[in-house]
Every structure is written in structure tokens, then in C-alpha cells.
C-alpha positions in Angstrom: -25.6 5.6 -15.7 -28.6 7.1 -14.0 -28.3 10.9 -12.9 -28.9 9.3 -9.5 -26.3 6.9 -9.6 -23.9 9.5 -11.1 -24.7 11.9 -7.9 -24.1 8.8 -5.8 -20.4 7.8 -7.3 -19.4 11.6 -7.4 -20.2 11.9 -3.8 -18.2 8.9 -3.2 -15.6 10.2 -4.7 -15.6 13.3 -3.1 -15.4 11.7 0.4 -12.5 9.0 -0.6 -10.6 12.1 -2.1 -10.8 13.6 1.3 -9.7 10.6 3.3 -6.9 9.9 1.3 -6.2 13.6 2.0 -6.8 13.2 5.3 -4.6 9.8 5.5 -2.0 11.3 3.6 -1.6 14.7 5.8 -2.1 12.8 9.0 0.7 10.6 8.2 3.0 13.6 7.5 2.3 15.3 10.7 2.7 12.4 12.9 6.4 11.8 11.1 6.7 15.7 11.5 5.7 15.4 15.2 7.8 12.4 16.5 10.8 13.7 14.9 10.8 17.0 16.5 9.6 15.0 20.1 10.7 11.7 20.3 9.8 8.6 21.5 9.0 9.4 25.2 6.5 12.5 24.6 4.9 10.7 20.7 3.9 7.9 23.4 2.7 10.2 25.5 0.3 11.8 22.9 -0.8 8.3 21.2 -1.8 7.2 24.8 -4.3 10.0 25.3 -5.8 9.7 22.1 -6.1 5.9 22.2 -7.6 6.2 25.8 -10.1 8.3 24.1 -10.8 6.5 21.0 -11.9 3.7 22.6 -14.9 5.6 24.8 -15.7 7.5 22.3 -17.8 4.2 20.9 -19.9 4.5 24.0 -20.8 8.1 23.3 -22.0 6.9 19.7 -23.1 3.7 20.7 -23.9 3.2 16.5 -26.9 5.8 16.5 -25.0 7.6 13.8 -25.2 4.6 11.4 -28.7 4.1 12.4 -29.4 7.5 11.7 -27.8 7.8 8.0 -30.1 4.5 7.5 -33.9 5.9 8.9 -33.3 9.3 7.7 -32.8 7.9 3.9 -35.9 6.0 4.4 -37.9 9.1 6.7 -36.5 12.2 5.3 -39.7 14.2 6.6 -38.5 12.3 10.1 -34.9 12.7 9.8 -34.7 16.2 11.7 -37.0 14.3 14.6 -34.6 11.6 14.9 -31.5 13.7 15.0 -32.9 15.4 18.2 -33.5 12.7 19.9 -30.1 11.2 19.1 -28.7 14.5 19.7 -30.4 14.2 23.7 -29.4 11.3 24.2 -25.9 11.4 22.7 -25.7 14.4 25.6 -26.2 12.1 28.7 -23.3 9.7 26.8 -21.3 12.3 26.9 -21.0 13.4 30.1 -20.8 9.8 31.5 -18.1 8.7 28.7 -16.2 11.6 29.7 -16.5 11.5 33.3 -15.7 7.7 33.4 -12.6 8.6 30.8 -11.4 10.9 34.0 -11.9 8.5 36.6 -9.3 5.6 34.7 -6.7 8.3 34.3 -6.8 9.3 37.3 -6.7 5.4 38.4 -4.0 4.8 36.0 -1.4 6.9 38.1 -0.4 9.0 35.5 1.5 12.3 35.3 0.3 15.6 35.3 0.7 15.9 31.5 -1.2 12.8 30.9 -4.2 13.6 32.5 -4.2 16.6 31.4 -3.8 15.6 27.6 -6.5 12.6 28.4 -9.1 15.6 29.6 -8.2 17.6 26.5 -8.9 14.8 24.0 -12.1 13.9 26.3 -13.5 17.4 24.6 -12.1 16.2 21.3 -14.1 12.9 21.3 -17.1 14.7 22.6 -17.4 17.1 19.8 -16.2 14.7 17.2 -19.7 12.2 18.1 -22.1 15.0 17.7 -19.9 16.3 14.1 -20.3 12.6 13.3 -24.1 12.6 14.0 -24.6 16.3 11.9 -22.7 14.5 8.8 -25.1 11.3 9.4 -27.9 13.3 7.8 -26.4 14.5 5.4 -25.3 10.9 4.0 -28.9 10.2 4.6 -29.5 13.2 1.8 -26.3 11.4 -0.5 -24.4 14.8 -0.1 -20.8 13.8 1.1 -19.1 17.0 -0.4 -19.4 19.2 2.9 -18.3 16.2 4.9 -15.4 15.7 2.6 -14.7 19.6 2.8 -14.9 19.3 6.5 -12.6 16.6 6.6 -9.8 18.3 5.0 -9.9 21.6 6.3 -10.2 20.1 10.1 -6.7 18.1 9.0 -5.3 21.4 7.4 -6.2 23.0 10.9 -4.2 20.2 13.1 -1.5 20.3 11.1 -1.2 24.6 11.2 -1.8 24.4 15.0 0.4 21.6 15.9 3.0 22.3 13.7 3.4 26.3 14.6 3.0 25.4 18.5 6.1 22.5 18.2 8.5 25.2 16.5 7.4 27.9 19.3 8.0 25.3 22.0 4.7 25.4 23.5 4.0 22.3 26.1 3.3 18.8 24.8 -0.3 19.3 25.3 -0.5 21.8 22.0 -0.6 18.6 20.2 -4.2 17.8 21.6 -5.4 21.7 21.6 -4.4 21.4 17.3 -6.9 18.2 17.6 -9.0 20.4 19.4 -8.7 23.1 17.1 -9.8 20.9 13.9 -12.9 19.2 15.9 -14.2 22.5 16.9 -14.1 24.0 13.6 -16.1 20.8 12.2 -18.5 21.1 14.8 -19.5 24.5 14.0 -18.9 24.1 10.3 -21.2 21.0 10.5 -24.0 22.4 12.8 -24.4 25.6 10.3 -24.8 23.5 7.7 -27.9 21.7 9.3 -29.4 25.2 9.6 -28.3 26.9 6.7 -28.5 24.2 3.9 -31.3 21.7 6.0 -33.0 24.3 7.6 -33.2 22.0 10.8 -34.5 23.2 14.3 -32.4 21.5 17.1 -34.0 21.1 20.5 -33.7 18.2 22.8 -36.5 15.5 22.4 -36.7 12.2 24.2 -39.1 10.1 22.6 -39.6 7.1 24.6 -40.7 4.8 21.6 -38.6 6.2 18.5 -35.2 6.3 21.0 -36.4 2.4 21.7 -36.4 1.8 18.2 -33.0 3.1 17.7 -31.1 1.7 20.4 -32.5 -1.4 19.5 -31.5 -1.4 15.7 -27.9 0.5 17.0 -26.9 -2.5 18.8 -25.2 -4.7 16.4 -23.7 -1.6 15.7 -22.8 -0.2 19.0 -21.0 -3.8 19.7 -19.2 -3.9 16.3 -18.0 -0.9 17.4 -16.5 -1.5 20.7 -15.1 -4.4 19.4 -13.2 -2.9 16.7 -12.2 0.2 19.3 -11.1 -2.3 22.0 -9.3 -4.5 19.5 -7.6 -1.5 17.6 -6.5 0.5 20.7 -5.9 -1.6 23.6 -2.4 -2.6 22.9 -1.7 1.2 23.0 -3.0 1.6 26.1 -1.4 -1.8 28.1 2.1 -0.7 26.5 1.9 2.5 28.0 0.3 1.2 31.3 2.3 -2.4 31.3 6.2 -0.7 30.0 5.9 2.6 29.4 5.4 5.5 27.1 8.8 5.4 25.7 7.9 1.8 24.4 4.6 2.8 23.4 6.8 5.5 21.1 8.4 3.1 19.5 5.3 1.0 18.5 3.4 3.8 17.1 5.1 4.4 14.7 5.0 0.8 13.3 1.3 1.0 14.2 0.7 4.6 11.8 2.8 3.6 8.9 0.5 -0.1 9.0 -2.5 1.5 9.0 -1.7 4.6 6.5 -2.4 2.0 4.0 -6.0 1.5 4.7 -8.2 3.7 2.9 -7.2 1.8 0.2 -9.4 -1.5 1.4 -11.9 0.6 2.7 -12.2 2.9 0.0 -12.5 -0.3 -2.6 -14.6 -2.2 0.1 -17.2 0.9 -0.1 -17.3 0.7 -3.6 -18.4 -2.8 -4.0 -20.2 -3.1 -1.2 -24.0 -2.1 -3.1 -22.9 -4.4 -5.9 -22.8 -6.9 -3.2 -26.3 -6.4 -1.6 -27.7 -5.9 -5.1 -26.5 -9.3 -6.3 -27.2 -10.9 -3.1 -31.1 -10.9 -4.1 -30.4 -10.8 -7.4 -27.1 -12.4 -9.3 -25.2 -14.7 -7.3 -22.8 -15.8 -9.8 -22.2 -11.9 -10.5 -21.9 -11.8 -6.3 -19.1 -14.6 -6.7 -17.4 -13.0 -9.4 -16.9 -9.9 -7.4 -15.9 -11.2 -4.4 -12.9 -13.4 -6.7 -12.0 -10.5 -8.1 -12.1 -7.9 -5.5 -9.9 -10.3 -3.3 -7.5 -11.1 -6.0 -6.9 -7.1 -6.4 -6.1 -6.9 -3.1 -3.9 -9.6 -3.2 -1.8 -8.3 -5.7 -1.6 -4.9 -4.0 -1.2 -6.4 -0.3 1.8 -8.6 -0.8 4.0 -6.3 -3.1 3.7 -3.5 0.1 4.4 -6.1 2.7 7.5 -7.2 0.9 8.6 -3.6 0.4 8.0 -2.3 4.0 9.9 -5.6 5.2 12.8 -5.2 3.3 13.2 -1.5 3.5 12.1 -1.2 7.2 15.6 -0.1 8.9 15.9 2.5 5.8 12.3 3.9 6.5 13.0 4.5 10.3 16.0 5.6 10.4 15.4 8.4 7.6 12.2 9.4 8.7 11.7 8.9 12.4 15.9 9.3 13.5 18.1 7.0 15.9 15.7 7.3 18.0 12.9 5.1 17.1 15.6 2.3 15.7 14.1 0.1 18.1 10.5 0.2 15.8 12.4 -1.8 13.0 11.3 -5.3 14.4 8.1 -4.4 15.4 7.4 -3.1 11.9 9.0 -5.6 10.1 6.2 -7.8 11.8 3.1 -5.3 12.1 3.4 -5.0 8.2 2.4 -8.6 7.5 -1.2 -7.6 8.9 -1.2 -5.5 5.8 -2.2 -8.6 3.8 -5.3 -9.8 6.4 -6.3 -6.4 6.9 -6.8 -6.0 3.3 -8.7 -9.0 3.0 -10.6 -9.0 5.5 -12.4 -5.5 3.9 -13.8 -7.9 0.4 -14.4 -11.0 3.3 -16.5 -8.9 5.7 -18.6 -6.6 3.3 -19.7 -10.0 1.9 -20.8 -11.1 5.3 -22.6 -7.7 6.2 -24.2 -7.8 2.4 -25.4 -11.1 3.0 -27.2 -10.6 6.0 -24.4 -12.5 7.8 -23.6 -9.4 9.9 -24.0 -11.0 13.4 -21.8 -13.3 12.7 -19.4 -10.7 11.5 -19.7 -9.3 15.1 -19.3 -12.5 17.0 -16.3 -12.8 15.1 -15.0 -9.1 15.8 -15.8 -10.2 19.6 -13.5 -13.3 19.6 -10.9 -11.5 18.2 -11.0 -8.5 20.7 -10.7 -11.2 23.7 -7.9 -12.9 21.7 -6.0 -9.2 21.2 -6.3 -8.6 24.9 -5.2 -11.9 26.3 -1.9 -11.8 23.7 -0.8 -8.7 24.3 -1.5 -9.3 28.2 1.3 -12.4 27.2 3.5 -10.9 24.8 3.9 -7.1 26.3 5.3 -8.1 28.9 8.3 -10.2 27.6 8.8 -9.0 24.4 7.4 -4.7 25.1 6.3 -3.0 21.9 7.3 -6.3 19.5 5.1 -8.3 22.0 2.4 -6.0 21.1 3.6 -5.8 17.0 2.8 -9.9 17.3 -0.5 -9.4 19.3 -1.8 -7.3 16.8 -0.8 -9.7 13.8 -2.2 -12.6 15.4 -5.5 -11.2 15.7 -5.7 -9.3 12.7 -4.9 -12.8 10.6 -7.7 -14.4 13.2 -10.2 -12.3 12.2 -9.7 -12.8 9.2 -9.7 -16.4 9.0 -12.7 -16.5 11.0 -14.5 -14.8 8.5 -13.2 -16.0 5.5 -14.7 -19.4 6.9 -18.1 -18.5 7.1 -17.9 -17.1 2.9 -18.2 -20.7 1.5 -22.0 -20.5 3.0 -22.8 -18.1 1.1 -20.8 -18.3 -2.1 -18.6 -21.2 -3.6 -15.3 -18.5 -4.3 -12.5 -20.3 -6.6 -9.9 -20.9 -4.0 -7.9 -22.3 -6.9 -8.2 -19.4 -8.6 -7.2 -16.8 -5.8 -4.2 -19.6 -4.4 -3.0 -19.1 -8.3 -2.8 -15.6 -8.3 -1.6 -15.1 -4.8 1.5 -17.5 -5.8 2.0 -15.3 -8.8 2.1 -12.2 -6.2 4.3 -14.2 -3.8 6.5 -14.8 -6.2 6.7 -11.9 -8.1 7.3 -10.1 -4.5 10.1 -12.3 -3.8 12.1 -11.3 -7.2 11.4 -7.7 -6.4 12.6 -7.8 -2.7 15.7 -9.9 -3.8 16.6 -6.9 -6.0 15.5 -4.2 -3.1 17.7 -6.1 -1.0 20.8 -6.0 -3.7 20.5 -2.5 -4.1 19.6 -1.3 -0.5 22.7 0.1 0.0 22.9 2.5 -2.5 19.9 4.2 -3.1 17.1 6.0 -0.9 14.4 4.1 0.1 12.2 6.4 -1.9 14.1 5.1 -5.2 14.4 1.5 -4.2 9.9 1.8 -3.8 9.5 3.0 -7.3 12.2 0.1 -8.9 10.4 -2.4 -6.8 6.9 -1.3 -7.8 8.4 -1.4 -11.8 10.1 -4.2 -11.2 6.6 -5.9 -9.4 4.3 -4.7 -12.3 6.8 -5.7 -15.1 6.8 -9.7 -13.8 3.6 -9.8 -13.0 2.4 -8.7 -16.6 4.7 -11.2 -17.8 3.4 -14.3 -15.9 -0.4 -13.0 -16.2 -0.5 -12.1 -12.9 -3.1 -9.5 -13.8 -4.8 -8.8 -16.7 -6.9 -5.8 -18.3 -10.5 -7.9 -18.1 -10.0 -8.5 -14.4 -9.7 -4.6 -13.6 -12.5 -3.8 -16.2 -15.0 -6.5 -14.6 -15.0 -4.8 -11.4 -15.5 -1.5 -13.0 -18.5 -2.8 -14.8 -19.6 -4.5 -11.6 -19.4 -1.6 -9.7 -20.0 1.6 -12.4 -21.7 -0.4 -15.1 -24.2 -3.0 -13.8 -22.7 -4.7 -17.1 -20.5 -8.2 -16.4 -18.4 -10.0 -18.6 -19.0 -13.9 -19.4 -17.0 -16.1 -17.0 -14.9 -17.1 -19.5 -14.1 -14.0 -20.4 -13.1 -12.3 -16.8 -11.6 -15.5 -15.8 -9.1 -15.2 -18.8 -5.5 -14.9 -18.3 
């Protein structure tokens, strides 16, 4: 391996560490934080920062993406094109927040949701110009300060949050820990473009190169808002449609779902170069890939859906309380999107390394306007569980929508992947039958580790993996070195 492909993995690596890190210790804090205050006041909290998530796109508006791209190409241009994003990304801000203040104050809501919806406004304000700073330095391939950021501004929530719920302070300490972390990475990130970069801030507004920008940022920007609106609204209509107490009870369903997603996206990050690469220049190689990154996730998707399923009530009731025991439905179905969201990470980096990224887009569009008018439907009949099916629905949409456009571009084995998914399936099905048997007398902590032994042990048997599938990706990826067909399709 090149020196320059060895800095390039060892940043990556760096920067996964740090989200499982940050993945891992979010999860733990939210458990920690609806335990100690419930349903009501953990809706309360998820609506603000949904609210925010969403216009927090519009302060971006993808000029961070665009930014890591240029700046690789024009490093003696990169600290010119930060100040003009940096301009610009002021006048976003101050309309993103200002409209985020108007809706809330539309929306009717209490004193301590508005006032929790103007503390995350600063939060998502400071977070777009941390997220600009790092940009450059991805453009430079150095992801370690990002990565150190990252944990240290999770290690700060947690303190803050934590220490004010055990002195009682109000709710809103919850946002003031988020706002804690976001102004530490600001700072840390903005010394760093001085001290290491040795950049000169100063507001620019260059007609021609801010043209040039918006209009390469626009596929981005709309990917974006799709994904925001898509991920978030049925947050923010559960809380606005039922109520926060409802809202509660899905997030929770909603966090342990998603906790399992750096895993896609790390592995999607990973193969995503090998993809462009043998786009131009090995399409067999590109098909290879794409067989074998989806069967991976296959094999890990289905075994976790299974699990969750079966051990739903066990995982609520020890970890959330009473309380939540109305989330066990609604994450008994939100954990089936486990599979398509998986997926759907191998499905679209093909698309986006094959120059298929508009349609990737159109797609994330249909499914946003499908989201909305299913959980407008479902929320209000069926509350949080309404929203639990809304979200499945689209997730497994999306998916298929994309998954439609691959044969364009590649001829994948479907016989192949429908083989090994039924050796999944099946070997899921044993596993959860003995889960099931034994449910009662163990903790659900136990009855994960039999299942996953139990999971690994049949699938070796029926050659439901093998050791050449694992090392072709890791010559695809690492190596540049692939196996003969015959050889990786062994087994």
C-alpha cells in the first residue's frame, strides 16, 4: 500500500473510531436521560432538536461538501473559498434561525419548548460553521482533529447533561450540554484553521466563485433536505399532531434503530473509492463488490432485526422503565427498517459512484413526500406506531427505488444475494426460536450473546459465509488485489 493510501485509511479509521464513539456514548446518555425524565419531558427535548435538525440543512445548503471537494482540487484556493462560504453561511444563519422562531412560536407551544427550540437554534448555528472548518481539513485528508473533536464534544454533553439532571436543574440543561459540546468544537475547530492552516478569516463575497458553488451545492443542498425532512418530520407531527408524551415513546424506538447505523455508513465509506475507481476502470471488480458488500449486510441486518424483535419488551422494560412500555410495538416494527437501511448504504454509493447521483436525489424526494403523507395517515389513528409504520414504509421505498435503477449499471447475482439472504432468514429464525425458549430466564444481555453464537454457529454450517467472501472485500477495498470469480463466489 502507498504511504498515501496508508494516510488515507488511517484517517478513516480515525474518524469511524470516533463515531462509533460518538454513537455508542450518545446512545447511553439518551437511555440515561429518559430514564431519569420520562416520556413527557424526553419528547419534549427530541422535538426541539428535530425542529432544528431539519433547518439546519438550509444553513449548509451542501457548501460544506462542496467545499471538502474544490479545496482538494485548489488547495492554494481553499482558504478563499472558506470565506466566502463562511459569508454567506452568516446570512443563512440568521434567516434559518429567525424562521426556526417564527414556527415555534406558530406551533403554540409552551414556554419550555420555545425556549429549548431557541437554545438548539444556537446549537445548529454553530454546528454549520464547525462543519464548514472540518470541510478543509478533509480537503487536506487529516480526519484526526475532527475525530478528536467529535469525541470530546460527546464527552462534554454527556458531563453537562448528566451532572445538571442529578442537580435538578430545568429541562432545558439538556440543550445548554448540546450547547456546551458545539461551542467547544467551534472554538477547537476555528484554532485549528489558524494554528495548524494558518488561515486568515474575513468575510468575502465573490460574486462569480459563490455562483460556482451554489450551483455545484445544489444536488447537495436538495439531498439534504430530503433526507432532513424524511428523517425528522415524523418527530415533529407526533409532537404537533398527539403530543409529546407520544413523541416519548417513539423516540426511543427511533434511537435504538438508528444506533445501528455507523455500521452501513462506516462500510459504505469504505467501498465507496473502490466503487468510482472501478466504475472507469473494472466493472466486473464493481459487480463483485457491490455482491459482496450487500451480502455482508445481509447477514448482519437480519440476525439484529430478529434479535431486537424478539427481545423488544425485555429491552424496554429494563432499560427505559414502565414507562415507555408503550414503545414495544413501535420498535418491534421500526427495527425491520434495519434491513433497508442497511441496504440501501451498498445500493446508493453505487448510484452516486456511477454518476447516477440525480437519480439518487429524485428518489430521496419521492420518499420524503411519501414519509409525510403516511405519517399525516397513520399518526393520527395509530400515534407513535402510526409513525413506527410511516417510517418503515419509506425507508423500504427508498430502497427499492434505488435498488431498481442498479441493474443499469451492473448485472448483480440476485440468485446469489436471494441464496444467502435465505440462509440468513433461516438461520435468524432458529436463533429467535431459541431466544424465544429461553426469554424467560435470562437477561436480554445473555440471550444477545447465545443468539449471536447460536447465528454464527448455523450459518458456518450451511455456508452461509465464508472466509474468501470477507477477504475479497478487504482486497477490494485495502489491496486493489481481487480474487478470480470462482474463487470469491465459492461456498
Amino acid at each position: 500500500m502507498s504511504p498515501q493510501a496508508q494516510s488515507i485509511a488511517k484517517n478513516t479509521t480515525f474518524l469511524t473510531v470516533a463515531y462509533i464513539f460518538q454513537k455508542l456514548f450518545a446512545f447511553v446518555y439518551f437511555t440515561l436521560v429518559a430514564r431519569f425524565i420520562g416520556a413527557n419531558d424526553i419528547g419534549v427535548y427530541t422535538f426541539a432538536i428535530s425542529l432544528t435538525t431539519i433547518f439546519s440543512v438550509f444553513i449548509d445548503f451542501g457548501l460544506s461538501s462542496v467545499l471538502t471537494r474544490e479545496a482538494a482540487k485548489f488547495k492554494d484556493r481553499a482558504n478563499e473559498y472558506l470565506n466566502n462560504i463562511i459569508s454567506v453561511k452568516i446570512v443563512l444563519a440568521i434567516i434559518s434561525y429567525l424562521a426556526v422562531a417564527v414556527v415555534i412560536n406558530l406551533l403554540g407551544k409552551p414556554a419550555i419548548s420555545q425556549t429549548m427550540v431557541y437554545l438548539a437554534g444556537l446549537v445548529m448555528v454553530l454546528d454549520s460553521f464547525t462543519l464548514a472548518f472540518f470541510a478543509v481539513f478533509r480537503a487536506y485528508q487529516n480526519l484526526k482533529y475532527e475525530a478528536i473533536g467529535i469525541a470530546i464534544n460527546q464527552i462534554v454533553i454527556l458531563a453537562v447533561g448528566l451532572v445538571g439532571i442529578y442537580l435538578k436543574f430545568p429541562l432545558y440543561i439538556l440543550v445548554l450540554a448540546l450547547l456546551a459540546g458545539s461551542t467547544f468544537n467551534f472554538l477547537y475547530s476555528l484554532i485549528l484553521l489558524k494554528v495548524k492552516l494558518k488561515f486568515n478569516l474575513k468575510l468575502i463575497w465573490d460574486k462569480s466563485i459563490l455562483r460556482t458553488l451554489f450551483k455545484i451545492a445544489l444536488p447537495f443542498a436538495l439531498a439534504g433536505i430530503f433526507v432532513r425532512v424524511y428523517s425528522y418530520i415524523d418527530q415533529i407531527l407526533l409532537s404537533v399532531l398527539i403530543g409529546d408524551q407520544a413523541l416519548g415513546w417513539y423516540s426511543v424506538p427511533y434511537k435504538i434503530t438508528y444506533a445501528f447505523q455507523f455500521v452501513p455508513a462506516a462500510f459504505a465509506a469504505a467501498i465507496y473509492p473502490a466503487m468510482s475507481d472501478c466504475f472507469v476502470n473494472n466493472k466486473e471488480k464493481l459487480r463483485l463488490i457491490f455482491d459482496k458488500a450487500m451480502y455482508l449486510l445481509i447477514i448482519l441486518s437480519v440476525p439484529a432485526t430478529v434479535g431486537i424483535a424478539c427481545l423488544a419488551d425485555k429491552i424496554i422494560l429494563s432499560l427505559y422503565t414502565a414507562e415507555f412500555q408503550p414503545s414495544i410495538l413501535a420498535l418491534q416494527i421500526f427495527i425491520l427498517a434495519v434491513i433497508p437501511i442497511f441496504l440501501n448504504y451498498p445500493v446508493g454509493s453505487l448510484l452516486n459512484a456511477c454518476d447516477r447521483q440525480a437519480r439518487n436525489t429524485f428518489n430521496m424526494g419521492l420518499t420524503m413526500v411519501l414519509n409525510i403523507i403516511l405519517n399525516l395517515i397513520l399518526i393520527p389513528k395509530y400515534q407513535h406506531v402510526g409513525a413506527a409504520l410511516a417510517a418503515l414504509t419509506s425507508l423500504t421505498a427508498l430502497f427499492i427505488l434505488n435498488l431498481g435503477q442498479a441493474p443499469k449499471i451492473i448485472k448483480y447475482d440476485a440468485r446469489y444475494l436471494a441464496i444467502k439472504s435465505a440462509k440468513s432468514i433461516f438461520s435468524s429464525l432458529i436463533m429467535a426460536a431459541l431466544i424465544l425458549f429461553l426469554k424467560a430466564r435470562f437477561n436480554f444481555v445473555i440471550l444477545i450473546i447465545i443468539g449471536a453464537i447460536v447465528y454464527l454457529g448455523i450459518m458456518y454450517l450451511i455456508k452461509g459465509f465464508t472466509r474468501e467472501d470477507v477477504q475479497f472485500l478487504w482486497q477490494a477495498i485495502f489491496k486493489k488485489a481481487v480474487p478470480s470469480e470462482e474463487e470469491t463466489l465459492r461456498g
